[in-house]
ZAMARGU-4260 file (C-alpha; in steps of 0.2 Angstrom, whole numbers, plus 5000, padded with zeros to 4 digits):
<rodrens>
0) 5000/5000/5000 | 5006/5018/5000 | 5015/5028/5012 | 4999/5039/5013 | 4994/5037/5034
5) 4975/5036/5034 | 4963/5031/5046 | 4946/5025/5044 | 4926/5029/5049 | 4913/5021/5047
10) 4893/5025/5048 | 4880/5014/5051 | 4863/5016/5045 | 4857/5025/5061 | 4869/5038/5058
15) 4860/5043/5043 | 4843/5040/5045 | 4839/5058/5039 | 4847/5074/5035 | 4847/5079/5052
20) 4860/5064/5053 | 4870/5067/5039 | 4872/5085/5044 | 4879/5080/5063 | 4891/5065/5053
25) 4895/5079/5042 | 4900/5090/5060 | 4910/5075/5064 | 4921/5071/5046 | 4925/5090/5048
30) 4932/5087/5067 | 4938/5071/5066 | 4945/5069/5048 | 4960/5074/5037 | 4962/5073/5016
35) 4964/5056/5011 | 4954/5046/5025 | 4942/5034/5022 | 4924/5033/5025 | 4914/5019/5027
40) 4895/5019/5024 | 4879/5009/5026 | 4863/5012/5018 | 4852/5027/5027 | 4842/5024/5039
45) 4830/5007/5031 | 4834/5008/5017 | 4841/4991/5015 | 4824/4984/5023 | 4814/4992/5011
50) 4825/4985/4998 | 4822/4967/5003 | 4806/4969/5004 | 4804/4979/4988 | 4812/4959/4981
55) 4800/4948/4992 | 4786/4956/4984 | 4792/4956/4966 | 4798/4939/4969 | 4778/4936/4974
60) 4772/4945/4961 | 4766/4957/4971 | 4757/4972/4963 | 4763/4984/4979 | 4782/4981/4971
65) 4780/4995/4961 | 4772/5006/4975 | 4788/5001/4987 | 4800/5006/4974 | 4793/5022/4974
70) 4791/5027/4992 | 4812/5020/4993 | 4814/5035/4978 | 4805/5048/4989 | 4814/5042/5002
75) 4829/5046/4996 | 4826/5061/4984 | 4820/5070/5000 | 4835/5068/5009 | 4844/5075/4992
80) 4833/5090/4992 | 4837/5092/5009 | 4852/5092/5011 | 4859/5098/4995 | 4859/5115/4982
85) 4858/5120/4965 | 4871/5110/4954 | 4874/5098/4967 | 4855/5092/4969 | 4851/5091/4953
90) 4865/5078/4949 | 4861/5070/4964 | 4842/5069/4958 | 4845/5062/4940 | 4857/5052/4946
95) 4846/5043/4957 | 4830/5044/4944 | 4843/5032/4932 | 4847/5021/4948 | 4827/5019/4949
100) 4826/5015/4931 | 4839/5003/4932 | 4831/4995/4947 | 4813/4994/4938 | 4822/4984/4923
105) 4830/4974/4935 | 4813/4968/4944 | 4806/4965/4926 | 4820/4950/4924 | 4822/4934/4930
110) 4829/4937/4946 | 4845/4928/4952 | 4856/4930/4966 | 4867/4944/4957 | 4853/4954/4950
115) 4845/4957/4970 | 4862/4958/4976 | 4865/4974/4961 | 4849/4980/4966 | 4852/4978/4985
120) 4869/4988/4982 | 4860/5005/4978 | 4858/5010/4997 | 4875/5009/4998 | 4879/5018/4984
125) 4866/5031/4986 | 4875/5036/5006 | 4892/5036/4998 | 4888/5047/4983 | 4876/5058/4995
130) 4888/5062/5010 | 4905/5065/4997 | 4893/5078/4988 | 4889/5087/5006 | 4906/5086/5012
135) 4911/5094/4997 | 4897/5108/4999 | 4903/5109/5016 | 4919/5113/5010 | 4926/5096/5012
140) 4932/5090/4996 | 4927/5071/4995 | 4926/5056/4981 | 4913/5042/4981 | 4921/5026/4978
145) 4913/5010/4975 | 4919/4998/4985 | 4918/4985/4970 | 4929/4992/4960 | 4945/4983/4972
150) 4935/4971/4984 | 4934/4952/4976 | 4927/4939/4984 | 4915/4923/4977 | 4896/4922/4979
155) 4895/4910/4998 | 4885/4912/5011 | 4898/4922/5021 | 4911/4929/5005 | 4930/4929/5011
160) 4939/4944/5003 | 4953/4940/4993 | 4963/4955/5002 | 4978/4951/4991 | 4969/4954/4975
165) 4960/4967/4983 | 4975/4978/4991 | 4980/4979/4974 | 4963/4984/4966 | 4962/4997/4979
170) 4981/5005/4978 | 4977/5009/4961 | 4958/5017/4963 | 4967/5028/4978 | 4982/5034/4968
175) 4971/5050/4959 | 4961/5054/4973 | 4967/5065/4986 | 4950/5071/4993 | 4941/5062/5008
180) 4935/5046/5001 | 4918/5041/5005 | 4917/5021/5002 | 4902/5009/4999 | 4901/4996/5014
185) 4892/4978/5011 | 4895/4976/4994 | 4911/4968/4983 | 4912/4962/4967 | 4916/4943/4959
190) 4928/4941/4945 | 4914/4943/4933 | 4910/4961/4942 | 4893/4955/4950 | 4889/4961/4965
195) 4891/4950/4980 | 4885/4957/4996 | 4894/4953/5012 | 4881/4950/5024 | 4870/4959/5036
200) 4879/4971/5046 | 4893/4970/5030 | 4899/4985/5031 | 4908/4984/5049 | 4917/4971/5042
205) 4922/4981/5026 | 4926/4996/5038 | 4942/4986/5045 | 4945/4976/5030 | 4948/4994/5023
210) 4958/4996/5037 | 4970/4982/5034 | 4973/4984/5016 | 4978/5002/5019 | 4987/4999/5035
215) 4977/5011/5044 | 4983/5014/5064 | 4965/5018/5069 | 4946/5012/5065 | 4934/5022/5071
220) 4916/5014/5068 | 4901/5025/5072 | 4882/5019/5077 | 4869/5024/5088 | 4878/5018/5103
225) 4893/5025/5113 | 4901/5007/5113 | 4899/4992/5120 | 4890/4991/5137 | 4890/4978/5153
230) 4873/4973/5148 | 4863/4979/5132 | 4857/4997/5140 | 4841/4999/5130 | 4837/4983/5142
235) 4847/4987/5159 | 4845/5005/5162 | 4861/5005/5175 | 4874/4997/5160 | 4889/5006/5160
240) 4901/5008/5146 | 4915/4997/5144 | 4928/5009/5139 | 4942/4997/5135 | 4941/4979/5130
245) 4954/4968/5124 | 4954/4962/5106 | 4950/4942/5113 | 4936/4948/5124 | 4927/4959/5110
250) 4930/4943/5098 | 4923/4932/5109 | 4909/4946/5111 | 4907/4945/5092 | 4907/4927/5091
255) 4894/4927/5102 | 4881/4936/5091 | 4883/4954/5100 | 4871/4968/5093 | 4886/4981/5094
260) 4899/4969/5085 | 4897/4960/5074 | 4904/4941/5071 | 4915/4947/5056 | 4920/4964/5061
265) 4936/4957/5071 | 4944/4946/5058 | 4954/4958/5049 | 4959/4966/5064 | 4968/4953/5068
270) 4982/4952/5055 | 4983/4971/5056 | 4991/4984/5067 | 4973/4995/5068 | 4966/4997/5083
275) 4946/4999/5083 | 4935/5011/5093 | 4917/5011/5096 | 4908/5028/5098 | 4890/5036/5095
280) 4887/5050/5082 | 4872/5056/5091 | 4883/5060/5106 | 4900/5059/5101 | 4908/5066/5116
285) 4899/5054/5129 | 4915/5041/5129 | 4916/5027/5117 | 4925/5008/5118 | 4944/5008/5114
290) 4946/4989/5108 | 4966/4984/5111 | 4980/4974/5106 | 4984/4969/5122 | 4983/4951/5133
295) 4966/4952/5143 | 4968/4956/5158 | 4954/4952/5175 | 4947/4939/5183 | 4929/4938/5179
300) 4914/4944/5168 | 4913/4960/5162 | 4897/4960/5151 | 4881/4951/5152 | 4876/4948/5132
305) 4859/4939/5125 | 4852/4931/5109 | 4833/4930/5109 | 4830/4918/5096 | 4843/4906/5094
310) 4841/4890/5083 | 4849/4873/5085 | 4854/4861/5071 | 4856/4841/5080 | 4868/4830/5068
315) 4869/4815/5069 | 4882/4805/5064 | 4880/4785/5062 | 4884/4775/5077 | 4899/4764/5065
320) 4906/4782/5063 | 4921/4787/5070 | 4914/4802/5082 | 4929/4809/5086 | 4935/4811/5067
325) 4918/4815/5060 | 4915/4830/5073 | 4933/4836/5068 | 4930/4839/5051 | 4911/4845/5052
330) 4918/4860/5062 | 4934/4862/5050 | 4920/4863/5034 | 4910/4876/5045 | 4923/4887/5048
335) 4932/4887/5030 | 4912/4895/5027 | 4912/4907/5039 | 4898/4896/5048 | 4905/4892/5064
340) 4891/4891/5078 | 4891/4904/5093 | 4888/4888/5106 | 4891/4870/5103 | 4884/4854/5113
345) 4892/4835/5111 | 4884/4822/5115 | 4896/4806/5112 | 4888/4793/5117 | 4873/4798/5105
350) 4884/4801/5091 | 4874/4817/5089 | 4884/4836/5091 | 4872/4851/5095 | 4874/4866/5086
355) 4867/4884/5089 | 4865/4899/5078 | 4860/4914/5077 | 4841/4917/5066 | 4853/4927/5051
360) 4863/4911/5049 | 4855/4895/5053 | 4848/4893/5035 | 4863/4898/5026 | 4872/4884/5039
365) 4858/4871/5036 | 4862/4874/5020 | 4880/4871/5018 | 4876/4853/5032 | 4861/4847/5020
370) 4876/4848/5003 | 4888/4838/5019 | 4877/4827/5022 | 4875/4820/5004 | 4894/4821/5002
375) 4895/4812/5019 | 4885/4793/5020 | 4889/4795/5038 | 4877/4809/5044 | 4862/4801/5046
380) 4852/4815/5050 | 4848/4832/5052 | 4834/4840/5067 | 4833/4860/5067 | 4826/4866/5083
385) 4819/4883/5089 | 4811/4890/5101 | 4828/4891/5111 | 4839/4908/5117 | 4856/4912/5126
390) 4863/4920/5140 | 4882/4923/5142 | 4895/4931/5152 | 4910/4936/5144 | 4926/4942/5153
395) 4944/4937/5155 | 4948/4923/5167 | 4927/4922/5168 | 4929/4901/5168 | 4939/4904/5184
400) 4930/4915/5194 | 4922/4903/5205 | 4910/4915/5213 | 4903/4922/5199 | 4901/4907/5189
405) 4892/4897/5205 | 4879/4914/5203 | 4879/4913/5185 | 4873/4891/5187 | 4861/4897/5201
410) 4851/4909/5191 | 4850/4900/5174 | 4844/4884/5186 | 4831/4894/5188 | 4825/4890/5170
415) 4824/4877/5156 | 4842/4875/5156 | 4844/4866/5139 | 4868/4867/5141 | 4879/4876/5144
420) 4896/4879/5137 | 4913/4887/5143 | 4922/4897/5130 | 4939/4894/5122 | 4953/4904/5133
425) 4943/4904/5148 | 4934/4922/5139 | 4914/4915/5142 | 4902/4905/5148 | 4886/4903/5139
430) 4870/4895/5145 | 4855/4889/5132 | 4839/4890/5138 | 4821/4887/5130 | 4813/4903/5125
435) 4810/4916/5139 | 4808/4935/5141 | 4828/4939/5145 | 4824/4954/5152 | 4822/4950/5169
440) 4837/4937/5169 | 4849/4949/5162 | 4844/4962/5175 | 4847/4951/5187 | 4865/4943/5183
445) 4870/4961/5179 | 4864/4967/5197 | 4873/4951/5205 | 4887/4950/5195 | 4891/4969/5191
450) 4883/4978/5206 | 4892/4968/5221 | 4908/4976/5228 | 4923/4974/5220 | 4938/4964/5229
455) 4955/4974/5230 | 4971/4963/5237 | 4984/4973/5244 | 5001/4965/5245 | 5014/4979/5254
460) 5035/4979/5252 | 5042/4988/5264 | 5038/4984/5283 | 5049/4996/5291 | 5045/5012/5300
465) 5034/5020/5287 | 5026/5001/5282 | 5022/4999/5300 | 5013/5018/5300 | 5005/5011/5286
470) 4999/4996/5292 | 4993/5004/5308 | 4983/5017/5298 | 4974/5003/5286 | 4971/4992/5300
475) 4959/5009/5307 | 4954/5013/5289 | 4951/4995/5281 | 4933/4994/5284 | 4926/5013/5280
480) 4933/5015/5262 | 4922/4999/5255 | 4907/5009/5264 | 4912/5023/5254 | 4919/5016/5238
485) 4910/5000/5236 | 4925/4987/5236 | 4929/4975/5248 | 4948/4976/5253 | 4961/4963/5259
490) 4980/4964/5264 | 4984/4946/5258 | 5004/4950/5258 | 5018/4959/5266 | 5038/4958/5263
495) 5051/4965/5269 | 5070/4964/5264 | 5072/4946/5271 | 5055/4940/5263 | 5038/4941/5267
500) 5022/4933/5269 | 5007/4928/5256 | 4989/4923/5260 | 4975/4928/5248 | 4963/4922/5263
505) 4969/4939/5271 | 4982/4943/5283 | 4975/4955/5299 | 4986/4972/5297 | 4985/4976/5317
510) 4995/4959/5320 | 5003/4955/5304 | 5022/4959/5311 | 5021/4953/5329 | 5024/4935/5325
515) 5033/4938/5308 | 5039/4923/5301 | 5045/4928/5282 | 5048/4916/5269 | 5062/4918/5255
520) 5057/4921/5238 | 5063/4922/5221 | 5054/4936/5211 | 5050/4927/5196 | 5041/4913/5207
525) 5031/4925/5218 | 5026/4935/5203 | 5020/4918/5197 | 5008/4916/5213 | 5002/4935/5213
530) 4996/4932/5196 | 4987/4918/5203 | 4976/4930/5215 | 4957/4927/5215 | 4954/4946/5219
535) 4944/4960/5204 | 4959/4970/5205 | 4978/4968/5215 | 4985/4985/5222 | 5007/4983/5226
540) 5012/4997/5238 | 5031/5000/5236 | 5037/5009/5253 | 5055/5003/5252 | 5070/5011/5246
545) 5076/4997/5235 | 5082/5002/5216 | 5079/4984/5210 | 5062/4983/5216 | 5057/4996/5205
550) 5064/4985/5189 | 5050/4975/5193 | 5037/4987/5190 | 5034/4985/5170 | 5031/4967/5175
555) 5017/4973/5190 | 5009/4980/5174 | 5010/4965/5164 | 5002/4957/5175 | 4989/4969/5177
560) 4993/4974/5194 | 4991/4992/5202 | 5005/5000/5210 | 5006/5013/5224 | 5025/5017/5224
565) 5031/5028/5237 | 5050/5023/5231 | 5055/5034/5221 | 5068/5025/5210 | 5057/5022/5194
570) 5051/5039/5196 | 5069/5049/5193 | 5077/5033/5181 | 5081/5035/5167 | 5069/5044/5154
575) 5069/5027/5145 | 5065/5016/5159 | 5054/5030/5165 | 5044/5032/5149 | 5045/5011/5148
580) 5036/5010/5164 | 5023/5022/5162 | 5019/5013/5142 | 5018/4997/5151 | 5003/5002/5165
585) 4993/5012/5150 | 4994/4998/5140 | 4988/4985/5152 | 4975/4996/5158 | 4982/4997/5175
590) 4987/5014/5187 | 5003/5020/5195 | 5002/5029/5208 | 5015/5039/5217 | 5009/5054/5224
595) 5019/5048/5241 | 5039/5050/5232 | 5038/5071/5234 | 5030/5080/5249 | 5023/5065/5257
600) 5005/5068/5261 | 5007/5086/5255 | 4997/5087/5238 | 5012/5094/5228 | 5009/5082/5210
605) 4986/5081/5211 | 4990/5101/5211 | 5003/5101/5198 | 4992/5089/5187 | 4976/5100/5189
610) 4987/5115/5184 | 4988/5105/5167 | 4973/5097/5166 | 4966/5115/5168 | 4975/5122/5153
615) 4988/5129/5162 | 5007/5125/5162 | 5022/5126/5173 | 5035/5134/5172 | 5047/5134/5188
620) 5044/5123/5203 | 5057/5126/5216 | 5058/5124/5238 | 5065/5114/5251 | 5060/5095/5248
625) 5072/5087/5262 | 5061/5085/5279 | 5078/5083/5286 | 5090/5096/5277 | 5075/5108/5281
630) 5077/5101/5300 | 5097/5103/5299 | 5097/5122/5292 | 5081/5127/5304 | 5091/5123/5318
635) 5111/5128/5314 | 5117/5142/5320 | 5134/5140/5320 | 5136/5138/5338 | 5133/5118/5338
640) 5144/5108/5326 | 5133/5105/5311 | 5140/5084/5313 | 5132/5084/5331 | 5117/5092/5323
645) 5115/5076/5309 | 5119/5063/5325 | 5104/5071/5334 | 5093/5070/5319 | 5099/5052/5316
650) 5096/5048/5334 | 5078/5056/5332 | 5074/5047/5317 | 5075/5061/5305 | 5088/5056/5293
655) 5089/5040/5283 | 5097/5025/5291 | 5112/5031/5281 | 5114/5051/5284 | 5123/5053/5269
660) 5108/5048/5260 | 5100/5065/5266 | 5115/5075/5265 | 5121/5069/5246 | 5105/5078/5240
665) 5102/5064/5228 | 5085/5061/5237 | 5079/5081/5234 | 5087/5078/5214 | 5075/5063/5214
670) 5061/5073/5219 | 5066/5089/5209 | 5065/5076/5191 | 5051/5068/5195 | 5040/5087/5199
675) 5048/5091/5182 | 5044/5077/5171 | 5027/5078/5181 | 5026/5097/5175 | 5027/5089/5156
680) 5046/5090/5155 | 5058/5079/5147 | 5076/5076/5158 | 5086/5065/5164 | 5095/5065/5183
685) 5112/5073/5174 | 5101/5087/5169 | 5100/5093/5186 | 5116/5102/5193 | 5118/5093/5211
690) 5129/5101/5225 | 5131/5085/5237 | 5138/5090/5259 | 5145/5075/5256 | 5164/5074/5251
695) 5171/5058/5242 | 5181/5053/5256 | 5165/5054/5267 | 5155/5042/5256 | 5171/5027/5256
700) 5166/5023/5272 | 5153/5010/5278 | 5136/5016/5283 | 5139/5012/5303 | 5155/5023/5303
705) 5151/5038/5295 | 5145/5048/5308 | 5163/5044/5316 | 5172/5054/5303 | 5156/5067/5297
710) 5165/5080/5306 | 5174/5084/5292 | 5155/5092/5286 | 5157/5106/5300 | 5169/5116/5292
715) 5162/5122/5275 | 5146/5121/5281 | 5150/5133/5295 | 5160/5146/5283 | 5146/5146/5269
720) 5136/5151/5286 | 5147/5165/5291 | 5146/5171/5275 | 5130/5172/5273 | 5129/5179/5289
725) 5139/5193/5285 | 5125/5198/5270 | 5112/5199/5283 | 5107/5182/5272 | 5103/5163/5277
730) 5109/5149/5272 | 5095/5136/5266 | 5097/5119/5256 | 5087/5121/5237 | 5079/5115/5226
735) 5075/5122/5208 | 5067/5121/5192 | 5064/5134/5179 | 5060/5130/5159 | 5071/5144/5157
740) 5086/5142/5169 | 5085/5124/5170 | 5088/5114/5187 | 5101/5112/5201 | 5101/5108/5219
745) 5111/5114/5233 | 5114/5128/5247 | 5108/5145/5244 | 5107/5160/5251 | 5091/5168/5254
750) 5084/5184/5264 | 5079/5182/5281 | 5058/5185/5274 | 5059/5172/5259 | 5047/5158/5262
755) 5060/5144/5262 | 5068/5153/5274 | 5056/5153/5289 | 5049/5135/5292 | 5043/5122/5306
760) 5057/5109/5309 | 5055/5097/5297 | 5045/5105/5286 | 5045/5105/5266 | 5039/5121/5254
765) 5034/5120/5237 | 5033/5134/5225 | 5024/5135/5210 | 5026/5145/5195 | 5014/5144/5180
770) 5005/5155/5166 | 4994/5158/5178 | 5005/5160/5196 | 5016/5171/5186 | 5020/5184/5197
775) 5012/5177/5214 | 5015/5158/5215 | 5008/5144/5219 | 5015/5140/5239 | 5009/5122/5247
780) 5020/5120/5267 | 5019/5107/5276 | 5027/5093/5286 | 5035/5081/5271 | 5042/5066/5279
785) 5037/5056/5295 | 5030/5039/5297 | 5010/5044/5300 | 5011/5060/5284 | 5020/5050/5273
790) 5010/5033/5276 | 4994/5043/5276 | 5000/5049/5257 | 5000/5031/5254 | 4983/5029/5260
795) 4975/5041/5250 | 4982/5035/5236 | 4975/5017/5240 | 4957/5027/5242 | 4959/5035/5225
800) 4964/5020/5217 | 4947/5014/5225 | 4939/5026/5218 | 4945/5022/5200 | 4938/5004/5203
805) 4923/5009/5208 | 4918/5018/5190
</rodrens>
């Protein structure tokens, strides 16, 4: 194909029911369209309906053909007169008057396949050749292209595209046309140029078919509907959008005869690298379903879908027959015509396989099993069924969820359970009953299965001082955010350096570390269990200060876990890593929060994003962002050796186990790069100028005799003092970042009035600087560091995360 990127949209028949529609699809090609994309459509409105029927009756001999025919002209000569002016409706109108002769001479001939699928392709035709000529009044130049001038397929009851032939067909129709190109759906051609139509609901599957051959990156397909829902919302009110599905759970939703997409829709897709997104043109900016390239991810249903008349086709297979080998190759012929059955029931020691489809297919299938069975001496007989329908769940890991499936079994037991059938991949479970009103049933699943809290594991790393604040404060807090947030939570694992603890039966967080027995672990082994947890959603909470923990955290992702990370080691990596990290939780739909690395509980990044989020942008962010430097300049006054000053705050458990952590500034450069790249900046840890108290010497030696040598601190430490004593100045340990300045981190001297200068022991600042807090920033003080402040940041994270689930 060419080098040209396009992306492809496609409208239903909904979308342009009348000109009120085409104008609002029109309002959405303008927003949502460049030169050279791809336009899919359907027949307006009923068009098609009225075109089927304009056949039954002509095939009947009905005299009310011709009266049909004509109401379909006014149909669509109103919307022409509508919508269009001058030059541009009166082509439009003789163009359609010929079409209507061309139909009438049509009907007056022996009517075979080709000749209703020709006349069948006018409401395509009419859509395309109707919205490129008001696109092109609206100032939008567009073509009209009939889709079978390139797509080739052969007359079957389900055509296969020959998308080889095809790209080729369509590379050359492209190459002259450099408007917006408006594109029939549902029809293609033979190699004798008759028309061959591709089945109801068609033009889905042409819209990504179209997709693939040009190698589009996005198809967008547009209906009356925002996407696809938990349950069908015209028939449960309290649905809610699915706004992300995995391309093997909206397969298996396709398969499974869903009303939003359709069986074919997916199968180009998948040997392409476009991704397909589900939105409404009547309210285009209510959400819409992202489907994704991506592993499916959860551990039970996620939608409730239905078929109200489903048919059943019994084969049975001679009782000398090989039942194994004659089952194989039945299902082989059925899916080489695109006839596979949405459920299937064996019963072996019958010799009989149950089949059920959908009411659009069973007599195209019946047909292609009544040619098997005269090719096939060992198919004794045939028995179509009706008067059956089917309930499913669909979800990843739906098979597994125990609780859900023994809720699922008890209400369908309620009914004339006829089977039921677990999906390939573990992606559904269907159940098929005799005939009832579904409504009530799929309210009821939905409300059981949808509407019950949502259960969160917690596993926690890190069970030192802040771990245990942490634990302490959940144990107090555990039972009043599921009140609130509508989940149901369980700490189920904590480890600390020399191993940890598992139990998804739940571990109590007031006792957890009086008896603490850990067990050793290898990481790849325990990320092996944690994929095994029976919880909706598991949440890690990083409070350690380990670097190789945080290599882990693209792997959290991949598993689909959550992450709280107070560490702040992925957070100030490199920009690679970094980026690597953040890619990996967005693509496996899971959240990383770290709201707890800078400030603590203060709320320095939620107020930096809504800055951004508002339409602002930062410019500078600079303060004090060490608890402990803050503590160490608050109190020197030259009169007390600055190294007695860091032995007293290591005594008091200010500092870091190791001091020099503290006093290297590396820990406020962390916090400095990740407030910038939060700001929207791109740097790396060398970017930032660093002025560490710590000499060389001073960091050769072991943790546990430092502070026998970290006198050699007192003396610059105590001239910088003097001379910014001598200047009526203080002396104060910095942080700053400006987009113009760029960043750095060390001692400063500031007037005795400056904000930084006058703070509570242990306190940090953070100044702000934006569009907006040009001139008068942005100031957020407060304690940042201590066990309760900063395990109450982790907290609140945890509550927010809650708050995401529950949506």
């Amino acid at each position: 194909m060419d080098a040209v990127k396009r992306s492809i949209h496609k409208f239903g028949g909904s979308s342009l029911a009348d000109a009120t529609c085409y104008r609002r699809v029109s309002a959405i090609i303008s927003k949502h369209t460049q030169a050279r994309d791809l336009i899919v459509v359907s027949a307006a409105g009923k068009t098609t309906n009225q075109l089927l029927e304009l056949l039954q009756l002509a095939e009947d001999g009905d005299q009310a053909a011709p009266e049909r025919l004509i109401a379909t002209c006014e149909y669509q000569a109103k919307l022409i007169a509508e919508l269009l002016a001058d030059e541009l409706c009166t082509q439009l109108t003789a163009a359609l008057q010929d079409d209507i002769h061309t139909i009438g001479h049509l009907l007056e001939t022996n009517l075979d396949v080709y000749a209703k699928n020709q006349i069948l392709a006018h409401g395509e035709v009419w859509s395309a050749r109707l919205l490129a000529a008001l696109l092109s009044q609206n100032q939008l130049p567009a073509d009209n292209l009939d889709s079978r001038l390139f797509l080739t397929t052969a007359l079957a009851a389900q055509p296969v595209v020959d998308e080889t032939v095809s790209r080729q067909k369509l590379a050359a129709c492209l190459t002259t046309l450099n408007n917006r190109v408006v594109v029939t759906g549902f029809i293609a051609g033979d190699a004798q140029q008759r028309t061959v139509t591709l089945g109801r609901n068609g033009s889905d599957y042409s819209a990504t078919l179209l997709g693939a051959l040009v190698d589009a990156d996005q198809t967008t397909i547009w209906s009356d509907v925002a996407g696809v829902f938990s349950a069908d919302p015209r028939r449960v009110k309290d649905a809610e959008l699915q706004t992300k599905l995995s391309l093997d759970e909206a397969a298996e939703l396709a398969r499974l005869g869903s009303p939003v997409l359709h069986a074919r829709t997916l199968q180009p897709v998948v040997g392409s690298k476009q991704h397909v997104q589900l939105r409404c043109s009547y309210t285009p900016s209510e959400g819409s379903t992202q489907i994704h390239r991506r592993l499916p991810k959860g551990k039970g249903a996620k939608i409730v879908t239905s078929v109200d008349d489903l048919h059943l086709l019994d084969i049975e297979f001679g009782h000398q027959a090989d039942y194994q080998q004659q089952y194989e190759q039945l299902i082989t012929l059925l899916a080489k015509q695109q006839l596979s059955p949405i459920c299937i029931k064996r019963r072996p020691t019958e010799h009989v396989v149950r089949l059920g489809y959908t009411a659009e297919i069973v007599a195209f299938a019946l047909a292609a099993l009544q040619v098997y069975q005269q090719q096939q001496p060992q198919v004794m007989a045939i028995n179509p069924l009706s008067g059956f329908c089917m309930v499913a769940l669909v979800g990843s890991g739906v098979t597994e969820n125990a609780l859900q499936s023994h809720q699922f079994y008890q209400l369908i037991s309620e009914h004339n359970l006829t089977f039921v059938q677990t999906g390939d991949n573990h992606l559904s479970i269907c159940a098929v009953l005799q005939k009832v009103v579904l409504e009530p049933l799929l309210k009821e699943l939905h409300t059981v299965l949808f509407k019950q809290p949502k259960r969160v594991g917690v596993v926690l790393f890190g069970k030192g001082n802040i771990g245990a604040g942490w634990l302490s404060l959940f144990a107090q807090q555990q039972h009043k955010i599921p009140a609130q947030q509508n989940v149901e939570l369980c700490l189920c694992g904590v480890y600390g350096s020399r191993g940890g603890v598992l139990d998804f039966n739940g571990l109590d967080a007031a006792t957890v570390l009086d008896d603490f027995q850990p067990e050793t672990f290898v990481w790849e082994q325990l990320l092996s269990n944690l994929a095994l947890h029976p919880f909706d959603e598991l949440v890690i909470i990083d409070i350690t200060a380990s670097e190789a923990i945080s290599y882990y955290y693209p792997e959290f992702a991949q598993h689909g876990f959550h992450l709280i990370s107070a560490n702040k080691f992925a957070g100030a990596a490199s920009s690679e890593f970094y980026n690597r990290v953040k890619q990996s939780f967005s693509d496996n739909e899971s959240y990383w929060l770290y709201n707890a690395t800078v400030g603590a509980g203060l709320p320095i990044q939620s107020s930096m994003d809504m800055l951004q989020h508002s339409g602002d942008q930062v410019t500078a962010v600079s303060g004090i962002f060490s608890g402990t430097l803050s503590w160490l300049f608050q109190q020197y006054d030259g009169q007390v050796a600055f190294s007695e000053l860091v032995e007293q705050a290591w005594q008091q458990g200010l500092t870091e186990p190791d001091p020099r952590e503290d006093l290297s500034g590396k820990d406020v450069q962390r916090k400095l790069l990740i407030l910038s790249r939060e700001a929207g900046y791109e740097m790396e840890l060398a970017d930032i100028k660093l002025e560490s108290l710590v000499s060389e010497a001073l960091m050769g030696f072991k943790a546990d005799e430092f502070l026998e040598h970290c006198e050699e601190l007192n003396e610059k430490i105590l001239r910088m003092f003097n001379k910014a004593k001598k200047q009526g100045l203080v002396l104060r340990y910095v942080a700053s970042f400006s987009n113009k300045e760029g960043a750095q981190v060390g001692l400063e001297f500031l007037e005795p009035t400056h904000p930084f200068a006058n703070l509570l022991p242990c306190d940090n600042i953070f100044s702000i600087n934006s569009h907006r807090y040009r001139h008068n920033p942005l100031v957020i003080q407060g304690p940042g560091a201590g066990k309760e402040v900063t395990a109450g940041a982790i907290q609140a994270d945890l509550f927010q995360l809650c708050q995401l689930f529950a949506r």
